[in-house]
C-alpha positions as CSV (number, residue, x, y, z in Angstrom):
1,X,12.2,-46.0,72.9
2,X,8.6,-45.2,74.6
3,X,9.3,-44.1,78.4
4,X,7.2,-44.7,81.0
5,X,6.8,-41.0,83.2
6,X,3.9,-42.5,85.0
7,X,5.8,-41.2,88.3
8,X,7.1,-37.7,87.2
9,X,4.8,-34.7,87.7
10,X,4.8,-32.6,84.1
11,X,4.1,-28.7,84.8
12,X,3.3,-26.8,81.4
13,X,6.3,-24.0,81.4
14,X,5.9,-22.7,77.5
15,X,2.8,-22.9,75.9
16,X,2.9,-25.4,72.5
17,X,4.0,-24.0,69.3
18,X,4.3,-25.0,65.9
19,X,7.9,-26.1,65.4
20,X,9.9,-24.3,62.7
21,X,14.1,-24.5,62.3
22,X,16.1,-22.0,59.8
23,X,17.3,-23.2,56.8
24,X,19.5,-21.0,54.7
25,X,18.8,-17.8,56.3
26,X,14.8,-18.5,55.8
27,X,12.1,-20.0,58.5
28,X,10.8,-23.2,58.0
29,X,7.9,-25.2,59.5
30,X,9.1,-29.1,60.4
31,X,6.8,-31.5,59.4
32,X,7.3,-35.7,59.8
33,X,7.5,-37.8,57.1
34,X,4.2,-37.8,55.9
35,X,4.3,-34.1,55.8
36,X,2.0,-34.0,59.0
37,X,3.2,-30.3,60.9
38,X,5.1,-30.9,64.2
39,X,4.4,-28.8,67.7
40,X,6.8,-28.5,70.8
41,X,6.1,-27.7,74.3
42,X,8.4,-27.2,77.2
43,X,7.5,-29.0,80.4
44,X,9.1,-29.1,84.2
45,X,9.6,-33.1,85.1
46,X,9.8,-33.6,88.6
47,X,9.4,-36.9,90.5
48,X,8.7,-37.0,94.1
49,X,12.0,-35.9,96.1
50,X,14.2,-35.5,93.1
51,X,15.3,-31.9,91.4
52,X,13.5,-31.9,88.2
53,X,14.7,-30.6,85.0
54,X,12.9,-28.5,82.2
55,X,12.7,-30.1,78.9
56,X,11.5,-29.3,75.4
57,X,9.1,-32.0,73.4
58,X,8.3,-32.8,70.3
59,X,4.1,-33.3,69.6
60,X,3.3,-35.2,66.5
61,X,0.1,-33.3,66.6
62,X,-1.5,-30.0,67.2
63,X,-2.4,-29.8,71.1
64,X,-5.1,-26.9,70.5
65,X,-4.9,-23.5,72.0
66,X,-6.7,-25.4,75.9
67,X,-3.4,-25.3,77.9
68,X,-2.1,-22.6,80.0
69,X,1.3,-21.6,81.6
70,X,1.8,-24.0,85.1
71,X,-0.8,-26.6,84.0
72,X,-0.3,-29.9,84.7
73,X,0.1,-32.2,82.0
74,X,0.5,-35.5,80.7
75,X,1.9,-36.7,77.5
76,X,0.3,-39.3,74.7
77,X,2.9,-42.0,73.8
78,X,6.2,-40.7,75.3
79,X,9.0,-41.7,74.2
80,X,13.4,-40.6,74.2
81,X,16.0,-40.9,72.0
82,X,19.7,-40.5,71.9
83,X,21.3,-38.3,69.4
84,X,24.9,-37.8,69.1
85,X,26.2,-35.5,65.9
86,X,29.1,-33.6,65.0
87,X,28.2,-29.5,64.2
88,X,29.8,-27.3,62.1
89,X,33.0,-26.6,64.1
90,X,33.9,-30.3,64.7
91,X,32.5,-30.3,68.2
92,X,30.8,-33.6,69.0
93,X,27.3,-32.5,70.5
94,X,24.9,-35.2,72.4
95,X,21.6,-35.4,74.7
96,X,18.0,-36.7,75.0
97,X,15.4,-35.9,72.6
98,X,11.8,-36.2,73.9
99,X,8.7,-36.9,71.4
100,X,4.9,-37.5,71.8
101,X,2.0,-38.0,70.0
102,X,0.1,-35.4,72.1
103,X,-0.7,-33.4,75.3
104,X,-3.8,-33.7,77.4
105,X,-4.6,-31.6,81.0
106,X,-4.7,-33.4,84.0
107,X,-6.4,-31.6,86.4
């Protein structure tokens, strides 16, 4: 579902990386379904006189090597979804997940 953050303030808090997940014991880079590699950032989002949260998002392209620690940033497309799952152990695990097509500086 695209999100509208248009009043949340995004701070840059880990620089963007290509994604990667283990798979039997061995590294692996994620890539979409057209094979195209995916990226992830971490961002603070903050809205005017609200506690703020830190989350990690998913970039469906590669935001270049132009950002820097505490920037402030905006992201291309936003959007959320909800993911409920059970793990290995049986424990029911749920949350946000947060995707966009990109990252560009504000300021």
């Amino acid at each position: 579902m695209k999100i509208d953050l248009g009043d949340r303030r995004l701070m840059l808090t880990e620089l963007p990386t290509l994604k990667v997940r283990e798979v039997d014991g061995h590294t692996e880079i994620v890539t979409d379904k057209d094979g195209a590699q995916q990226f992830v950032a971490v961002v603070f989002m903050k809205a005017k006189g609200e506690k703020g949260e830190e989350i990690k998002v998913t970039l469906g392209t590669d935001p270049g090597d132009a950002f820097d620690e505490g920037d402030i940033v905006d992201l291309v497309e936003p959007r959320a979804s909800f993911y409920s799952f059970k793990n290995g152990r049986g424990e029911t695990v749920s949350g946000v997940a947060y995707r966009a097509m990109g990252l560009i500086k504000v300021a």
